[in-house]
DSSP file (Angstrom, degrees, kcal/mol; ACC not computed):
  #  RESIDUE AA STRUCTURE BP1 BP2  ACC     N-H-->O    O-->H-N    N-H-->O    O-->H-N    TCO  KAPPA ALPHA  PHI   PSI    X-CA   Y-CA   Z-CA
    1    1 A X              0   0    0      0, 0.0     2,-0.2     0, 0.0     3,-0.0   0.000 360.0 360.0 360.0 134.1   -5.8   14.3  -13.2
    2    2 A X        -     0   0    0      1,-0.1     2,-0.1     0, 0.0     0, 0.0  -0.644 360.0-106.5 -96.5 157.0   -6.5   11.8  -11.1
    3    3 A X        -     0   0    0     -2,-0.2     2,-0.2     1,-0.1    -1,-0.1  -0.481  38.5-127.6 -96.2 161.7   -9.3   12.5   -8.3
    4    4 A X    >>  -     0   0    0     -2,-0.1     3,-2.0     1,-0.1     4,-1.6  -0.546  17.8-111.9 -83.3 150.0   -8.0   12.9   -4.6
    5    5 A X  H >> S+     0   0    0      1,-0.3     4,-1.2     2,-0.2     3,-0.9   0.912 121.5  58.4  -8.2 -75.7   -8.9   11.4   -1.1
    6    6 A X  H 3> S+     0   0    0      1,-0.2     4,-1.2     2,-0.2    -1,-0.3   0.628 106.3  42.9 -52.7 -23.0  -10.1   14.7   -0.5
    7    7 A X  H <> S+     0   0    0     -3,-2.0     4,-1.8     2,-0.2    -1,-0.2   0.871 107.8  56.8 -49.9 -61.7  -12.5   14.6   -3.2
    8    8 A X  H << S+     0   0    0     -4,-1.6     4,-0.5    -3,-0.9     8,-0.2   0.815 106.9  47.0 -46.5 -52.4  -13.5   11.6   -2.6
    9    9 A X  H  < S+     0   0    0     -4,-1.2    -2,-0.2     1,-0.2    -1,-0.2   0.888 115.8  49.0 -65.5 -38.8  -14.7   12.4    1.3
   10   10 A X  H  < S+     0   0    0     -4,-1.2     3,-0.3    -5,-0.3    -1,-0.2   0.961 117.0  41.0 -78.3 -24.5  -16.4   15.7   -0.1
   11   11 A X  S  < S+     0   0    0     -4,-1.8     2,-0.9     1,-0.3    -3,-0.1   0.886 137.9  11.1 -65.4-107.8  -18.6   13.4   -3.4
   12   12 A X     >  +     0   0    0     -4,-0.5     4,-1.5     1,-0.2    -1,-0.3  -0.643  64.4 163.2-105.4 102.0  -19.3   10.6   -1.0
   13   13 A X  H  > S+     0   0    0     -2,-0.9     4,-1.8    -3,-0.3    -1,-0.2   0.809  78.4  57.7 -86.9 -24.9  -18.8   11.0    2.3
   14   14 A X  H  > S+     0   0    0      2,-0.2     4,-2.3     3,-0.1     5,-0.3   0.982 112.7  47.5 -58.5 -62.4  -20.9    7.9    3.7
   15   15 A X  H  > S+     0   0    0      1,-0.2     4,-2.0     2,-0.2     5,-0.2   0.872 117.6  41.8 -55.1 -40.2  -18.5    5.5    1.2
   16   16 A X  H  X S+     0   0    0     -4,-1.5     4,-3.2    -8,-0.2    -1,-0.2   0.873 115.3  47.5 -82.0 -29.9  -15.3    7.3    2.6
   17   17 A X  H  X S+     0   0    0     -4,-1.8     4,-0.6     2,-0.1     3,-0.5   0.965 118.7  45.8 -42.8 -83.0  -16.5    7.4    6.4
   18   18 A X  H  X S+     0   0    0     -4,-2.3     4,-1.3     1,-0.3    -2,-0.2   0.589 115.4  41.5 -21.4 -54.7  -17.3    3.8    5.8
   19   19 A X  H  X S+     0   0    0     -4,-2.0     4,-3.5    -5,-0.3     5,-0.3   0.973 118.7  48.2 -42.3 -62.4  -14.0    2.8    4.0
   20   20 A X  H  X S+     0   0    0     -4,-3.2     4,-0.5    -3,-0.5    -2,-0.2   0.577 112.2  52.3 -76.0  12.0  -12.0    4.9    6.6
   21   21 A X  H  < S+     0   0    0     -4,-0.6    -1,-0.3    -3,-0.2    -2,-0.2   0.946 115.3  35.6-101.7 -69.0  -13.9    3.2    9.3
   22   22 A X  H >X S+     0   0    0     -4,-1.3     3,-3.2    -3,-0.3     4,-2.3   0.918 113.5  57.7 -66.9 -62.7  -13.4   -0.4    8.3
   23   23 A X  H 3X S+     0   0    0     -4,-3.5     4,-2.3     1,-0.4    -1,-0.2   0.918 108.6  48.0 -67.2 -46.8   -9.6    0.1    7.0
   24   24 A X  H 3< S+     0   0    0     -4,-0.5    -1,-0.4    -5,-0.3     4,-0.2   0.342 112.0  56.0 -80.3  17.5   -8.6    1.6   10.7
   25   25 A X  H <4 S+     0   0    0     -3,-3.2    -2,-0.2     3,-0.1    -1,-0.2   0.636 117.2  30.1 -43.4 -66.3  -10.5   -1.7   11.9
   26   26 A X  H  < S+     0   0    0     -4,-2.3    -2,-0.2     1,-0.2    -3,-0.2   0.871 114.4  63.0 -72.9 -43.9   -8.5   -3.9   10.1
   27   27 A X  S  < S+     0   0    0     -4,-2.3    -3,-0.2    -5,-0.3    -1,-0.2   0.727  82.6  91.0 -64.0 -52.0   -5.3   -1.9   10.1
   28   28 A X  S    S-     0   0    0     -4,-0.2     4,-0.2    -5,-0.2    -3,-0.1   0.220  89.3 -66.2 -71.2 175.1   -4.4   -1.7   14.0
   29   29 A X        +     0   0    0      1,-0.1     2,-0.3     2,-0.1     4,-0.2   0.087  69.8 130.7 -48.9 176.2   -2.4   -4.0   16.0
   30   30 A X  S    S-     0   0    0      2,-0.3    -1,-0.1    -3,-0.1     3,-0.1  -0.855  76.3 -34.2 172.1-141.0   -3.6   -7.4   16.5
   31   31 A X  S    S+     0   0    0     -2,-0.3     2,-0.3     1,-0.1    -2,-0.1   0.598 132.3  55.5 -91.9  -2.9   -2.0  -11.0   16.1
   32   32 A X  S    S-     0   0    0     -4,-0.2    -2,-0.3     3,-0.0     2,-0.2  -0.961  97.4-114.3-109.1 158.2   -0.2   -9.5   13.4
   33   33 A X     >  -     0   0    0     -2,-0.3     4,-1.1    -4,-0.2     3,-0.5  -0.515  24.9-118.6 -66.0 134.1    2.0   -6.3   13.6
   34   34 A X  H  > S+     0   0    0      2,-0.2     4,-1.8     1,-0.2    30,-0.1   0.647 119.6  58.7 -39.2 -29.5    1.0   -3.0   11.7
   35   35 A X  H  4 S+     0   0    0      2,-0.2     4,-0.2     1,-0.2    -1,-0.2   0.918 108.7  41.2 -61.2 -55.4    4.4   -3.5    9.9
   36   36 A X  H  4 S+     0   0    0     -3,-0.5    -2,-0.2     2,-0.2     4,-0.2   0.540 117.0  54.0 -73.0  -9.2    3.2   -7.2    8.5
   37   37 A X  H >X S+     0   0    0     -4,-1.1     4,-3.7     1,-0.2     3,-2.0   0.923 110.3  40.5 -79.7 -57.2   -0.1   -5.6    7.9
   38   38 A X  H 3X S+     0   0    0     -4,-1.8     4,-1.3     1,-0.3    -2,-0.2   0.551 117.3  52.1 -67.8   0.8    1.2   -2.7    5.8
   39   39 A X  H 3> S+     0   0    0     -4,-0.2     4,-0.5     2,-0.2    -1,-0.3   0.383 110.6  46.1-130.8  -7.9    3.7   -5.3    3.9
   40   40 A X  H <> S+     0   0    0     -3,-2.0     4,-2.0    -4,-0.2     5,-0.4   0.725 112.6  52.7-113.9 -61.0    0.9   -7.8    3.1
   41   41 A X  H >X S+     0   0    0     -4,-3.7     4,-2.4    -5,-0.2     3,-1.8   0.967 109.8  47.4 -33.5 -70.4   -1.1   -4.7    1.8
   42   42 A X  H >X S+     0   0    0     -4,-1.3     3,-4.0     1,-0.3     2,-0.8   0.579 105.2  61.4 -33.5-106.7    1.7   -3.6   -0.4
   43   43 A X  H 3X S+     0   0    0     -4,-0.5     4,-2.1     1,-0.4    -1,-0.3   0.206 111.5  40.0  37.1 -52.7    2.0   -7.1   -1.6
   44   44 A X  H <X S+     0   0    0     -4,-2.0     4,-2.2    -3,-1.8    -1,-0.4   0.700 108.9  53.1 -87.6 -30.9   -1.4   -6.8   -2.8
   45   45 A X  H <<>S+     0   0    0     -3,-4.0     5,-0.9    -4,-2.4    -2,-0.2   0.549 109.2  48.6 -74.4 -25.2   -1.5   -3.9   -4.0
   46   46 A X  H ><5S+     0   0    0     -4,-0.5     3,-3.1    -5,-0.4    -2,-0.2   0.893 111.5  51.7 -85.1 -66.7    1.4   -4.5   -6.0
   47   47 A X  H 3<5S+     0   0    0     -4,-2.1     2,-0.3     1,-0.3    -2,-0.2   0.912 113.0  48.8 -39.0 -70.2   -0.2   -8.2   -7.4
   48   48 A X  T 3<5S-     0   0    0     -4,-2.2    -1,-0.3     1,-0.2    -3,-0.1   0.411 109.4-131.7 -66.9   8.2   -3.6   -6.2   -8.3
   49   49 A X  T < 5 +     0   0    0     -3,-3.1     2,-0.7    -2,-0.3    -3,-0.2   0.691  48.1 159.3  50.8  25.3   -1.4   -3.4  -10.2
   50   50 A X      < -     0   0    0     -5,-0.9     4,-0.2     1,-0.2    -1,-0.2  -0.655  24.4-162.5-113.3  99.4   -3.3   -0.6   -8.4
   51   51 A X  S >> S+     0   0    0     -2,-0.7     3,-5.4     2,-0.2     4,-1.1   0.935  85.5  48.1 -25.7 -94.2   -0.9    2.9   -8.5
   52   52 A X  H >> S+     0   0    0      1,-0.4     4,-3.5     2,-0.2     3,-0.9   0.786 117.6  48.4 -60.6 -64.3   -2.2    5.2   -5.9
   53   53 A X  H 34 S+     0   0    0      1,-0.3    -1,-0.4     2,-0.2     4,-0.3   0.204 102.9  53.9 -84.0  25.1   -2.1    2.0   -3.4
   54   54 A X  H <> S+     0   0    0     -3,-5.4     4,-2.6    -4,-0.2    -1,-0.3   0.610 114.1  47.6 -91.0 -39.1    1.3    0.8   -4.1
   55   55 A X  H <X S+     0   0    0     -4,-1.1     4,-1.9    -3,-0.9     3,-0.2   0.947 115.8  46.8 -43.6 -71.5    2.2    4.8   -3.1
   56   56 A X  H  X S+     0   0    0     -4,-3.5     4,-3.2     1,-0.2     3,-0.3   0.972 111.9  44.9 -63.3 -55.2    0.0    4.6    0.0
   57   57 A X  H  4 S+     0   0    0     -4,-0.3   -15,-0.2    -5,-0.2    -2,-0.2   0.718 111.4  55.2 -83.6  -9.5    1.2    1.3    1.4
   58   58 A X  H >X S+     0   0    0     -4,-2.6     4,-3.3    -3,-0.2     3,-0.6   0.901 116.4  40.0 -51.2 -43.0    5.2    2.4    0.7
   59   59 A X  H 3X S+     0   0    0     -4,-1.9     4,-1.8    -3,-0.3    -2,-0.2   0.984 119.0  42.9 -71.6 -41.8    4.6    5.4    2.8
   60   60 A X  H 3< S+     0   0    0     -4,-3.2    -1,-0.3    -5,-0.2    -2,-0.2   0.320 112.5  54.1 -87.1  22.4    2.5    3.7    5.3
   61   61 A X  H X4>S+     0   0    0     -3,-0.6     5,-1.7    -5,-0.2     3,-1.3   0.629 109.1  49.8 -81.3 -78.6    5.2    0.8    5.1
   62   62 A X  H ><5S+     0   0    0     -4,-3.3     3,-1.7     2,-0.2    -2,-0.2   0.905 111.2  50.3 -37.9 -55.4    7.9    3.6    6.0
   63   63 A X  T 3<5S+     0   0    0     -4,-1.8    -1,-0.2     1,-0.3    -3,-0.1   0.696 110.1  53.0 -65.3 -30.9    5.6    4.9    9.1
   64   64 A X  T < 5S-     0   0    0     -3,-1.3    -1,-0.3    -5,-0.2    -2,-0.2   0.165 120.8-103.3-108.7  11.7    5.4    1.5   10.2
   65   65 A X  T < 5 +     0   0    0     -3,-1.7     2,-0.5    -4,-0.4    -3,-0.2   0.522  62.9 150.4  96.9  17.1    9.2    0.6   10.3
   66   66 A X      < -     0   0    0     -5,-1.7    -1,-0.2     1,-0.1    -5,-0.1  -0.631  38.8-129.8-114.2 119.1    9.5   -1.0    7.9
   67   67 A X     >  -     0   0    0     -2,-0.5     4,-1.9     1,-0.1     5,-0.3  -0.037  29.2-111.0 -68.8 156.4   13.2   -1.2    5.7
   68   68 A X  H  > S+     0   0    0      1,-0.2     4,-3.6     2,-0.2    -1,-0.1   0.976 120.5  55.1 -40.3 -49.7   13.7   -0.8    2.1
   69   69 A X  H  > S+     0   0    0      2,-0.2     4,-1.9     1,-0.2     5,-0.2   0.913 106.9  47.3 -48.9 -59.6   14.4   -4.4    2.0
   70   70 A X  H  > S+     0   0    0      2,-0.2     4,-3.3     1,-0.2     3,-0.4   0.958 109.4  53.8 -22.6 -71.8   11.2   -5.5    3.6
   71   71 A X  H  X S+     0   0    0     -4,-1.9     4,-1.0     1,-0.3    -2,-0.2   0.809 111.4  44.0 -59.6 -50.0    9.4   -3.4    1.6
   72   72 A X  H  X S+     0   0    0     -4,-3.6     4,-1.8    -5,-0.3    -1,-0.3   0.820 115.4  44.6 -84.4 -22.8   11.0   -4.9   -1.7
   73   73 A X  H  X S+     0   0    0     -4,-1.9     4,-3.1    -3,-0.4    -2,-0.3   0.952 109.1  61.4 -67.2 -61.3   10.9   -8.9   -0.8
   74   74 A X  H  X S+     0   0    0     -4,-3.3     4,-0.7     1,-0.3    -3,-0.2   0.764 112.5  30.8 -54.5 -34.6    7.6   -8.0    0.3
   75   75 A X  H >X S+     0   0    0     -4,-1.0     4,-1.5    -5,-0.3     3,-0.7   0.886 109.6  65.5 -72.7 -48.5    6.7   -6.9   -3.5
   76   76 A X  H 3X S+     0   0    0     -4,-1.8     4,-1.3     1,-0.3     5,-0.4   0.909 100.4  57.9 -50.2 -42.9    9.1   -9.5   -4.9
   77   77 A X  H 3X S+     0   0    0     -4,-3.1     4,-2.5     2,-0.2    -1,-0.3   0.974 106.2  47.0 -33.7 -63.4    6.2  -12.0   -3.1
   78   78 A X  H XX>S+     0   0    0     -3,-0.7     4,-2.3    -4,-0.7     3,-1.2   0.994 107.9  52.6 -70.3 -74.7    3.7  -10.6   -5.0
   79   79 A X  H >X5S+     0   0    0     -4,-1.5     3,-3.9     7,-0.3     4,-2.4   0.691 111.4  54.3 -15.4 -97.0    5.8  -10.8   -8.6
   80   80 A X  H 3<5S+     0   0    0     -4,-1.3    -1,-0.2     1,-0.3    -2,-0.2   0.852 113.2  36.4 -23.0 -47.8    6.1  -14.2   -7.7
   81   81 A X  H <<5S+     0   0    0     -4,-2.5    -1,-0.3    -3,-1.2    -2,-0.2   0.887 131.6  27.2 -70.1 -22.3    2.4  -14.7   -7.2
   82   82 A X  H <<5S-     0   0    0     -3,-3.9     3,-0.3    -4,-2.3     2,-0.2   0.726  93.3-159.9-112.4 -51.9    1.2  -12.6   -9.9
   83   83 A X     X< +     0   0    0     -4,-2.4     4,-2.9    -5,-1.1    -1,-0.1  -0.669  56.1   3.3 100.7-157.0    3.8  -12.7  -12.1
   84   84 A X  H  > S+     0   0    0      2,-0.2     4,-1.5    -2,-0.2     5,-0.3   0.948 129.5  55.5 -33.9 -71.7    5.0  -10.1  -15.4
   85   85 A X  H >4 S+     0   0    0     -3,-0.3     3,-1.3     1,-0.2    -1,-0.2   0.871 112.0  41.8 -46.0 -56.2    1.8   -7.8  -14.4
   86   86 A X  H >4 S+     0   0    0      1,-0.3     3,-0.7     2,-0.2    -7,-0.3   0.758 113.9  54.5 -47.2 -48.7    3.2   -7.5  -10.9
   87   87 A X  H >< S+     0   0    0     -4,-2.9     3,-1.4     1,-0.2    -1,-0.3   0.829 101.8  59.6 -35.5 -47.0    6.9   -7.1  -12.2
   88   88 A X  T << S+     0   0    0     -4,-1.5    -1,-0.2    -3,-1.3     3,-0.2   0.353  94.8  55.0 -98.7  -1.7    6.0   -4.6  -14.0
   89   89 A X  T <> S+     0   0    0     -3,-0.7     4,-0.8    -5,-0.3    -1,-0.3   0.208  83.9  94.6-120.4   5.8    4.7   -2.4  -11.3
   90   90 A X  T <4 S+     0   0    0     -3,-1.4    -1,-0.2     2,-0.2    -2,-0.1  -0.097  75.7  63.5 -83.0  28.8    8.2   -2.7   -9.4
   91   91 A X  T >> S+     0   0    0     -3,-0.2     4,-1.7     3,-0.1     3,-0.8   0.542  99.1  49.8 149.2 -84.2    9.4    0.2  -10.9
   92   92 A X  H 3> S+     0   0    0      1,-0.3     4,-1.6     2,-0.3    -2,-0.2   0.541 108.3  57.4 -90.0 -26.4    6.5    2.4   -9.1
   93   93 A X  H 3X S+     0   0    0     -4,-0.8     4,-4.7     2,-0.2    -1,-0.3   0.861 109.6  46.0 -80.5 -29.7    7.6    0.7   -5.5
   94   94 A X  H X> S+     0   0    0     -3,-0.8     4,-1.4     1,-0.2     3,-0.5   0.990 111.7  48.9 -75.6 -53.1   11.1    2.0   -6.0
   95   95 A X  H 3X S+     0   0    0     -4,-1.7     4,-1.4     2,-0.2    -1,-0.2   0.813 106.9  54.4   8.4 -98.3   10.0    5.0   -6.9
   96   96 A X  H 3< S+     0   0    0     -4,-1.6     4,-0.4     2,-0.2    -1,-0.2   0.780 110.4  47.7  20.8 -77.2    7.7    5.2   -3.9
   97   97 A X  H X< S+     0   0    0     -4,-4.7     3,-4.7    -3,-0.5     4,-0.4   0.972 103.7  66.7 -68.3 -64.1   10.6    4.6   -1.7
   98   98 A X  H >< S+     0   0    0     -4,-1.4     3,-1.4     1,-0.3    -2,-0.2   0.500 110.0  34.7  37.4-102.1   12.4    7.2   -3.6
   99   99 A X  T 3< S+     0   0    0     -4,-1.4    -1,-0.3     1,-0.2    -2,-0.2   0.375 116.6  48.1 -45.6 -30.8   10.3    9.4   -2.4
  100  100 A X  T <  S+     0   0    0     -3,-4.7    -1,-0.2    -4,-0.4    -2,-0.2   0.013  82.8 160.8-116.1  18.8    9.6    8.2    1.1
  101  101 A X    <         0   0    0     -3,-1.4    -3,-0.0    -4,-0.4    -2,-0.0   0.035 360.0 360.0 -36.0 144.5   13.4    7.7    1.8
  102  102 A X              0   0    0    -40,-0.0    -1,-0.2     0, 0.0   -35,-0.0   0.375 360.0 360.0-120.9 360.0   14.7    7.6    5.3
């Protein structure tokens, strides 16, 4: 079982303040849109093979307006960059959307 958010805030709560402190820094509007933010996260998230934040940045993809289509070119970048590991993890975005259908 893998451990939760919530977990995480009750173990170390300085590191999760800290995290959630800096990620809603970075996150909000800016010269880029919260949509190209979450779509570059995915991206990355996808390249580095990292589950639980291919999961988080579909929904928070979805929140942020962002179409199915987006949302796959936006992995399909990362394949490209990454390659076979990255492919491989396309699977877990459809999924995702799956799940976070609108």
């Amino acid at each position: 079982m893998e451990p939760s958010l919530a977990e995480i805030q009750r173990e170390l709560p300085e590191v999760a303040n800290s995290f959630g402190a800096l990620f809603l820094q970075i996150m909000k509007e800016g010269a880029l849109t919260m949509k190209h933010k979450e779509l570059i996260a995915l991206g990355i998230a996808v390249a580095l093979q990292c589950e639980a934040c291919i999961r988080i940045h579909v929904e928070k993809c979805r929140a942020a307006g962002c179409s199915k289509q987006e949302i796959l070119e936006a992995s399909s970048v990362a394949v490209m960059m990454q390659g076979g590991p990255a492919y491989t993890h396309i699977p877990i975005v459809l999924d995702a959307l799956k799940r976070n259908a609108t």
